[in-house]
N, C-alpha and C positions, 0 to 999 in steps of 0.2 A: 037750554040745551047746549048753547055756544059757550058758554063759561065751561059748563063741566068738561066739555072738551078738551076745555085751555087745561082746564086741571088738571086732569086726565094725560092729557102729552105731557106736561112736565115734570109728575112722579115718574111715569114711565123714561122718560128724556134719564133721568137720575137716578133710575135703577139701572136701567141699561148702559149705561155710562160709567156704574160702579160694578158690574157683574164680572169683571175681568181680575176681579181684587178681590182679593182675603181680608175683607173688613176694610175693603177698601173703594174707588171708584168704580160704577157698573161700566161694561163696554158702551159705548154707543150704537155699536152696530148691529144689534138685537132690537134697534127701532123699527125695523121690520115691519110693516102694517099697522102704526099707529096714528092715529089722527094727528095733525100737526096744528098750531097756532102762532101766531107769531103779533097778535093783534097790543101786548104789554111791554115787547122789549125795546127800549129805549135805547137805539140808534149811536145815541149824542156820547154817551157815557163809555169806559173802557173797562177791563176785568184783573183781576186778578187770580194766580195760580200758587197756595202756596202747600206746599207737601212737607207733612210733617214724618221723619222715619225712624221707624222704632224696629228694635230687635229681639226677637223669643225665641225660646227652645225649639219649636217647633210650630208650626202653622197650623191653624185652626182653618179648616176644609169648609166648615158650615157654620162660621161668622156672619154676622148681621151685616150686609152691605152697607156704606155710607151713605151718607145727604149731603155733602159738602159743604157741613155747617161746621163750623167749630166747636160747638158740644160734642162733636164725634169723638174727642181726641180723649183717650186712653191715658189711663190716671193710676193705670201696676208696671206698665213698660217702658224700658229705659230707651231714651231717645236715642238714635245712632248718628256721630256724626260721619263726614269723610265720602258720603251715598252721592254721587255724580248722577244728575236728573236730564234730559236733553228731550226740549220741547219741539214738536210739529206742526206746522197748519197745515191740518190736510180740508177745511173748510172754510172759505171766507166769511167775511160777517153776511154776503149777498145771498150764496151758495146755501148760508144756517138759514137765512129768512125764508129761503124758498124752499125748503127742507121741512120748515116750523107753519108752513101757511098752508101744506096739504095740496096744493094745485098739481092737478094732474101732469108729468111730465116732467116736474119740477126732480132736484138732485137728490138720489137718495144718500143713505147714511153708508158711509164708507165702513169697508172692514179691516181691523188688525191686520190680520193676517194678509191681507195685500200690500202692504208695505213694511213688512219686517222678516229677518232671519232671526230663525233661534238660533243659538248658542251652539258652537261647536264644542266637544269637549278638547281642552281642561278649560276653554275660555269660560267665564259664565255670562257674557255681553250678550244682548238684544242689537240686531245693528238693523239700521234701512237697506230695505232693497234697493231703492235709487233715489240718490241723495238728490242729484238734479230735479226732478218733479217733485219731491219730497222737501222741501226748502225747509231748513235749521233753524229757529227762532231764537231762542237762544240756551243758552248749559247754566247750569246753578251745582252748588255743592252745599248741600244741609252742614251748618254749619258753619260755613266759609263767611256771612257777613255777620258775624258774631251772638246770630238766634239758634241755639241749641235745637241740633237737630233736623234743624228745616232748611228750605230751598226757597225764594219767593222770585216769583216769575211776576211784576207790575205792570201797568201801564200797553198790558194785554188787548190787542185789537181782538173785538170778540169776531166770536166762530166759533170753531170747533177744532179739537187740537190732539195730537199724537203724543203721549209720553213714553220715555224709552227709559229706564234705568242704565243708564253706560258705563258707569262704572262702581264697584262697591268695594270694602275692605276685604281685606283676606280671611278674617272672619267669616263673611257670607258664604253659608253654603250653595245657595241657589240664588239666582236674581228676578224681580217681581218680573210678572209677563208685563209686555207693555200693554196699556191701554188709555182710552179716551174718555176727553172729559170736554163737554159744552160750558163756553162764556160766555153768555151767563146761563146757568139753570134754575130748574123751579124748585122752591124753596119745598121744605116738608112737608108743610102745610097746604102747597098747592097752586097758594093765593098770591103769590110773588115771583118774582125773577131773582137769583142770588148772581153776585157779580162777582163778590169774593169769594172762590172756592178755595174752603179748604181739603185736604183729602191726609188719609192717613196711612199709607201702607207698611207692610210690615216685610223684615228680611227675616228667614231662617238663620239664625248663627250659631257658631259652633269654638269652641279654643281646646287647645292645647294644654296638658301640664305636662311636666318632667320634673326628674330628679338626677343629681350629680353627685356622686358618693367618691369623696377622698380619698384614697389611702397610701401609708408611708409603709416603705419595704425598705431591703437592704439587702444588696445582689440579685435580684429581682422573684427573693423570693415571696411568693405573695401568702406562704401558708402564716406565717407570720405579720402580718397585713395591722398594722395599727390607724383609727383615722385621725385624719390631720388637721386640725383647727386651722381657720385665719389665711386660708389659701382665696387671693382675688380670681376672678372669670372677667373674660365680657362675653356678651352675647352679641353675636352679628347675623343680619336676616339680610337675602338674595334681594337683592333690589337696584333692580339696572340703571334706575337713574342714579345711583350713590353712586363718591368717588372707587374705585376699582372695584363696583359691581355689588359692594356689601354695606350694607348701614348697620352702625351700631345699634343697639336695643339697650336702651338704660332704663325701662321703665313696662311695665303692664300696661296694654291698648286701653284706651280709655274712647270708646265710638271710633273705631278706626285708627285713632289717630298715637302711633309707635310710644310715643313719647309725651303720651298727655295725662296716662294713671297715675297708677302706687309706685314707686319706684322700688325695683329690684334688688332683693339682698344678694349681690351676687360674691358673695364670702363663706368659705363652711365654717357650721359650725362646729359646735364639741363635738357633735359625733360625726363630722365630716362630711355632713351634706348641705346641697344646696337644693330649696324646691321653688319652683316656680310654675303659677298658672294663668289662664289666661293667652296662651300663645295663638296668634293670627297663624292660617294656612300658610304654608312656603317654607326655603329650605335655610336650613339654621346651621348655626355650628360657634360652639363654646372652644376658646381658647385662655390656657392659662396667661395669668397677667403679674400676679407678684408671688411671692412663697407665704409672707407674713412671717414676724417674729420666729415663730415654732418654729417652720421650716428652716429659717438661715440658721437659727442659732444649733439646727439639727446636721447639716449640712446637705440636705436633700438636692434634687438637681433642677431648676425650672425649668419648666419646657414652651417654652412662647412656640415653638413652632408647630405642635400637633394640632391638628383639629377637629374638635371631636360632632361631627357633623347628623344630623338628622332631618327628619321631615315632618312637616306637620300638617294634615291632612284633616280639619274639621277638629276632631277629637282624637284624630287619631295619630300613634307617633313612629313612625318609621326608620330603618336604618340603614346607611348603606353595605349591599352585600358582604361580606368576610367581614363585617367591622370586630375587631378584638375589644371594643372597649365596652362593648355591649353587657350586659347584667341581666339575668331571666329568673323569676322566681321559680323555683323547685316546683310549687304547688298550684304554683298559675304561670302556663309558658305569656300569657298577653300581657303579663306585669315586668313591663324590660325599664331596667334604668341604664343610664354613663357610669362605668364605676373607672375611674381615672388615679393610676397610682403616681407616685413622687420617689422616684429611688435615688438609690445612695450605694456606695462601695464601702469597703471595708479592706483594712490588711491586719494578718496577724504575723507575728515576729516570732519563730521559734528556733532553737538549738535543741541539738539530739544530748541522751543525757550519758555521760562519759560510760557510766555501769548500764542501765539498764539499755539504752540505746530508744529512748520513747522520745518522742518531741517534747520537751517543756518549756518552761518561761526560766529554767534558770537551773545551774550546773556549774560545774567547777574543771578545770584543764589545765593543765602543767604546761610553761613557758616552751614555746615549740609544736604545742602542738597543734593537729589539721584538726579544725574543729567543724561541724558542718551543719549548716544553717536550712531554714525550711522558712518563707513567705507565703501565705497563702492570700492570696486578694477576692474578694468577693467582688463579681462584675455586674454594674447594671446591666440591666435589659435595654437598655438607649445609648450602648457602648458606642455604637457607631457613631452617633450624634456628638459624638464628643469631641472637642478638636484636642485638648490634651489630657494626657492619661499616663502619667511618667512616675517610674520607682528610682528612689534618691536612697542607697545604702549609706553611713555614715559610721563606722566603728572607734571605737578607742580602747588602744590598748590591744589593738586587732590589725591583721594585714585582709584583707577580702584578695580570694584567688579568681579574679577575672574570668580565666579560661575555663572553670568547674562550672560555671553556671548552666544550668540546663532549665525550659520553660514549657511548659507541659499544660493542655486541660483535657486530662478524663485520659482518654487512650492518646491525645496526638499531642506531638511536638509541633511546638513555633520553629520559626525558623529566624535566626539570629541575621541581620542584614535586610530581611526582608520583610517579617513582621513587626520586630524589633530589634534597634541596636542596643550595644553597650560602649561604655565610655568608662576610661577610668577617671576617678574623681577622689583624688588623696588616698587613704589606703583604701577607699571604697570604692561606690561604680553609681552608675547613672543606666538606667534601663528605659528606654521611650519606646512605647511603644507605634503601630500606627494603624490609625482605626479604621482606615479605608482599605485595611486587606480583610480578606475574605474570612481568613483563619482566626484574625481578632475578631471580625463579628459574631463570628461562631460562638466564642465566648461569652455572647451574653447572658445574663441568670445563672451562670456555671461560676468555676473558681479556676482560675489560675494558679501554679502550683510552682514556685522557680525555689531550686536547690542551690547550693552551692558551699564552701568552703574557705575558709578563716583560719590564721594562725594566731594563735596567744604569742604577741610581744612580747619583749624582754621591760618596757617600760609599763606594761601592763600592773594595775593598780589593783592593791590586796581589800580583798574581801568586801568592801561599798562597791555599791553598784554602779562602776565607775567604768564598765568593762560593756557598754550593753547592746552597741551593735545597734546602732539605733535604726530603723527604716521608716523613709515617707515615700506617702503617696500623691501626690498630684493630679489632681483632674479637675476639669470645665466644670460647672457647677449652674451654667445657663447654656441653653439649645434655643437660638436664636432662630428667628427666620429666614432664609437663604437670601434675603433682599435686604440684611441688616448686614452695616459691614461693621459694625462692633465688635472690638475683642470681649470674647466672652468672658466674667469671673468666672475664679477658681478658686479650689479649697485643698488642704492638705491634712492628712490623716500620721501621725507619729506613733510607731508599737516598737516595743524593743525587746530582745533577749536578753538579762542574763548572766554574766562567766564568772563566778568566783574563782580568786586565787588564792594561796595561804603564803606563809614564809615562815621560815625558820632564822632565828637568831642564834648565833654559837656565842658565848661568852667564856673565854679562854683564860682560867687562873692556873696560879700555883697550889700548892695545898697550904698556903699562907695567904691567898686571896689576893695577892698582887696577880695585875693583868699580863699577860704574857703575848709580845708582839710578833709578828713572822712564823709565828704556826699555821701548818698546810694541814688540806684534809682532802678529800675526796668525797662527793655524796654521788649515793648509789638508792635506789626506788626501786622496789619491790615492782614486778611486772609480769605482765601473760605470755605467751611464749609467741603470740601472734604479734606482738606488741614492734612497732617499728623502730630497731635497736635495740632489740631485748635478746642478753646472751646470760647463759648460763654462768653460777658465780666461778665455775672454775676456769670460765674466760678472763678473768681476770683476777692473773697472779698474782699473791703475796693480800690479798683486800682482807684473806678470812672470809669470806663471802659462805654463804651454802652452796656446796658444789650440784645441787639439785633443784635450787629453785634460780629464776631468771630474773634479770636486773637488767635498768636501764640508769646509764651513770650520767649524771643531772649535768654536773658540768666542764661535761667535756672533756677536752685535754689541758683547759688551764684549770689549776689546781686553787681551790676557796685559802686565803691567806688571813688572819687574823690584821685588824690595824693598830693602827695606836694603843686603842683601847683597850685590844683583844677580841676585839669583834670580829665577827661576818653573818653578814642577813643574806640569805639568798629568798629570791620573793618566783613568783611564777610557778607554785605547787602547788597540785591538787593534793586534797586527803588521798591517805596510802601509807604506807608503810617505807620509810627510809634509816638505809644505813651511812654514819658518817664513818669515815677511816682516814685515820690520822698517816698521811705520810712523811712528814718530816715533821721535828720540833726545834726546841731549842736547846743550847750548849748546856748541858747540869740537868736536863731532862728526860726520862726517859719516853719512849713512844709508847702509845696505849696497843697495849696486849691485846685487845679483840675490838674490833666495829662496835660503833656505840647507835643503841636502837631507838628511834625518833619516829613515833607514830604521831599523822597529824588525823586527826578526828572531829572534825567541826561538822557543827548542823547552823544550818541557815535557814533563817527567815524573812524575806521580805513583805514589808508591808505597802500597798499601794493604795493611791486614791482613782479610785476611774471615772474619767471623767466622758461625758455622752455629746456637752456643747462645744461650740468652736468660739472661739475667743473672735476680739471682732477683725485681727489680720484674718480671719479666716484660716487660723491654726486650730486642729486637736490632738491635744498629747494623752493617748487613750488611760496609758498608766504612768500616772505621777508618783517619782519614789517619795516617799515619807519613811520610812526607817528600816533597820538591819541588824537585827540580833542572831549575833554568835553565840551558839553553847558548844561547850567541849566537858563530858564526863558528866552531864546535865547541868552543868553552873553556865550561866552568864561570862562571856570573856569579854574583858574592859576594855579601857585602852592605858589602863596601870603600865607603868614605867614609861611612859612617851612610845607604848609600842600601840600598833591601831589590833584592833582586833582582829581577832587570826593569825597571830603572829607568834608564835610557839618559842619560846625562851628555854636554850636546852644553855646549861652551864656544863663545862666540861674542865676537869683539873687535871694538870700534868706533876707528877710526882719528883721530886730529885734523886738521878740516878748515884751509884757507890764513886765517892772521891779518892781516885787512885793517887799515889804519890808522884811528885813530881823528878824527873831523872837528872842524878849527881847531889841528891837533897843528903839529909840528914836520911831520911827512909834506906837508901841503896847505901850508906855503911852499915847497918844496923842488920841488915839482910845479908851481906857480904859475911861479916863478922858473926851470925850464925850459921850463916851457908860452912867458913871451913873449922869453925869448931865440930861440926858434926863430924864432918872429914876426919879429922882428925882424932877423935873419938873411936871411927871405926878403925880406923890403922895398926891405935893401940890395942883394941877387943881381940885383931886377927895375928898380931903377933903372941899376945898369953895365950891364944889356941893353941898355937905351932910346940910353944916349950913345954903346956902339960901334955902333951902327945909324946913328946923327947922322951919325957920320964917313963 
């Protein structure tokens, strides 16, 4: 009857002792009115404690308690490591003997619940009521002395003992209740005392996934949205002991432990995403780290400083309030990603076009004239982030008019001095803007619109596009973090307009084809009456002009002269309609009887390459010229005679006037000597009148 007793107390000792555990140690303190023995435990010997922890979806409520044998141990569950265990004697070995011997009087079985707090929330910690009567034995971390998973407590004075779980990864949703276990207990069977316990409890755990979707815009428009390959992240996770509060994440938790899994693709790919799973509980936030190829060679802008921050909560992934960078599917609001874009600027370079008055990439303007130009910029959305952001006009062949410029987005003007200066910079200007006024932040995702006005030179070059007005853009191209004192790189955008000119060649002969030197002329251009210098032809005398239609006279008051050759090129003319008029010639010639009529009529074409990457100064020249055909009357115009094309060869011949005689020659006796023979002739006619009258 005394064995079965023993027996008897030490299944029950071993239920009760795992009863506090989901497949794991009974409590103790459900000993409650059972008979005790003590008549097999061997005094001399010591115990051991070792807990092995494993982590599941979810807890199994009506699990098979343990035996704290090692057969217990579970053979589908990943072991966890990183689980912090912290042991109690709340029994001596004298206190367990007289506990285990039944004598009236003797110490009952202590309860949990007398020496421990639950968990406050967000904590999930078990702590001691009082640490003083409750004395610390010692802390283990499964894992920590290199046995997967486990904790081992050795060389165990027996008794009866308090385990607390105190600490777990951020994984753990919940933390095991604490509970007690006797060293030593009775084996399964009954018939024995086990010194070595092992136990096996289990955490609830839970992770995290995300996703981060790329994409490249350009003025921040997102409708246009393409994804960006090859763009680096890091991951950093809130963690007080790290240096400035954040530890990087390079890796899936592998039992706890940040940096001990699969390591993390944290690059996008072709379609621009990044996924990662597995994330421990606590607060995250992804920050970009390089562009990769695509982006540099695209000229998008890095932004090391944004951080695109969230929470991870079991399974679940949160965000912080107003965040923009948020992403929600249409047809499930709980499906939210990061969608993080990369922008980029733009400028486009146009001139108004002489006739129709549209903005184009290219037009034609007579020497002199106001020509009037149109930039449009497309602004990131991260304008303000930018430390520079400067337009660089450069013309040839062109004067830029300074004071015309005006800067505009949508309905308001900038304000010159205070948004942006200017500077003159050779015949062109320099435009800076500055991104800490108000009025440029405004601008972001919008367009910038700046006008202004240009004269065609007199050195202005015919017909290549040699005339084009070229414009850069300048801007940061990195968004540093405010604790970075790095100059940030930059990149520059080149677009240009544009100007054809033509010319006319006079070639000044005889009607023997000799060249004729020191011949003057006058060119006159057909014009609109609104036309600035446009006077009707009977403004000026003696030209022959149409006294009904309007003319503006090309040049001026000094008059085009033949040279040596009998040349004169005049260069700086659009197509139109022009009259030359010969005002002076030479000795033996006469002057041409009416204006001679010089229509220029060319069509141009250029051809460009466009180009989308930046070379590796961090230049793009959006359109690269590659050729220029002229036709006039549909042919092809060359550069026959060393002239370049567009250059209208008008031959003009001057006739020799009547060779009058020269005075005292042989001519004036010869005239003399008819002059009074006539005379004399009538003399005699009027005296035979007078005597047939006599008769």
């Amino acid at each position: 009857m005394k064995k079965l007793k023993k027996l008897l107390a030490g299944v029950l000792t071993l239920a009760m002792a795992m009863s506090m555990m989901t497949m794991t140690v009974s409590a103790a303190n459900d000993y409650t009115g059972q008979e005790k023995s003590l008549s097999t435990i061997d005094t001399s010997k010591s115990g051991s404690l070792t807990i092995y922890k494993y982590e599941v979806d979810e807890i199994d409520e009506n699990g098979t308690p343990g035996t704290g044998a090692a057969s217990d141990k579970p053979t589908d569950k990943e072991l966890l490591d990183g689980v912090e265990f912290t042991i109690y004697r709340v029994m001596t070995t004298q206190q367990m003997l007289d506990y285990y011997s039944g004598a009236e009087g003797q110490a009952s079985l202590p309860k949990v619940d007398d020496y421990v707090n639950a968990p406050v929330a967000p904590s999930k910690a078990w702590t001691v009521k009082n640490a003083s009567t409750t004395p610390e034995v010692a802390k283990k971390v499964t894992g920590a002395d290199g046995t997967k998973g486990a904790a081992v407590f050795s060389d165990l004075e027996l008794g009866i003992y308090l385990v607390i779980e105190t600490g777990v990864p951020d994984a753990v949703t919940t933390s095991v209740k604490p509970f007690l276990v006797s060293i030593p207990m009775t084996t399964v069977e009954g018939d024995n005392w086990l010194y070595d316990v092992e136990v096996f409890p289990k955490n609830e755990t839970a992770y995290g996934g995300l996703e981060l979707e790329k994409l490249a815009i350009t003025g921040g428009d997102k409708d246009d949205a393409e994804p960006l390959a090859g763009v680096t992240f890091k991951l950093f996770k809130k963690d007080a002991n790290a240096e400035g509060g954040w530890k990087e994440i390079t890796a899936a938790p592998a039992n706890g432990e940040d940096n001990a899994g699969t390591d993390y693709t944290l690059v996008t790919g072709t379609n621009g995403k990044i996924s990662i799973e597995g994330l421990t509980s606590g607060d995250y936030y992804f920050v970009e780290y390089s562009l990769g190829e695509t982006g540099e060679k695209n000229g998008y802008i890095l932004d090391q400083k944004t951080h695109y921050e969230f929470t991870v909560n079991g399974s679940t992934i949160t965000f912080p309030n107003g965040a923009d960078y948020v992403a929600t599917d249409s047809s499930d609001s709980s499906i939210q990603w990061i969608k993080a874009y990369n922008d980029k600027p733009d400028v486009d370079k146009e001139v108004k076009d002489r006739e129709s008055e549209e903005w184009v990439n290219e037009t034609d303007y007579n020497y002199g004239d106001t020509i009037p130009y149109q930039v449009t910029i497309k602004v990131p959305a991260n304008i303000a982030d930018l430390k520079e952001f400067k337009l660089t006009d450069t013309p040839v062949g062109l004067q830029d008019d300074i004071n015309s410029i005006k800067i505009k987005c949508d309905t308001t003007d900038l304000v010159i001095n205070n948004d942006y200066t200017v500077a003159a910079s050779g015949a062109g200007f320099v435009i800076t803007f500055d991104t800490n006024q108000n009025r440029v932040k405004a601008t972001a995702g919008k367009e910038i619109v700046i006008t202004y006005n240009a004269t065609l030179t007199a050195d202005a070059a015919v017909t290549t596009p040699e005339n084009p007005n070229t414009v850069k853009l300048e801007y940061s191209n990195e968004i540093l973090p405010d604790s970075d004192p790095k100059t940030p790189g930059k990149k520059e955008i080149h677009d240009g307009a544009v100007v054809y000119s033509f010319a006319i060649k006079i070639d000044k002969v005889n009607d023997e084809g000799d060249k004729l030197e020191g011949v003057q002329f006058d060119l006159y251009r057909e014009a609109s009456e609104s036309e600035t210098g446009a006077a009707l032809g009977s403004a000026f005398a003696g030209a022959g002009l149409d006294s009904n239609k309007y003319y503006v006279k090309v040049n001026g008051n000094t008059p085009l002269e033949t040279d040596a050759n009998g040349n004169i090129t005049q260069t700086g003319l659009a197509d139109g309609i022009y009259w030359l008029v010969e005002t002076k010639t030479v000795d033996g010639y006469n002057l041409l009887k009416a204006p001679v009529r010089i229509e220029l009529d060319y069509e141009y074409e250029t051809r460009w390459t466009e180009e989308t990457e930046y070379d590796s100064e961090g230049k793009l020249i959006k359109q690269v010229w590659s050729s220029v055909t002229i036709t006039k009357d549909g042919s092809e115009v060359t550069d026959a005679q060393d002239l370049r094309a567009g250059t209208l060869l008008e031959t003009v011949v001057n006739k020799h006037g009547f060779e009058l005689p020269t005075t005292g020659g042989m001519g004036t006796f010869l005239f003399t000597f008819v002059g009074v023979a006539m005379m004399a002739a009538a003399v005699i006619l009027f005296f035979t009148s007078k005597k047939k009258e006599a008769k």
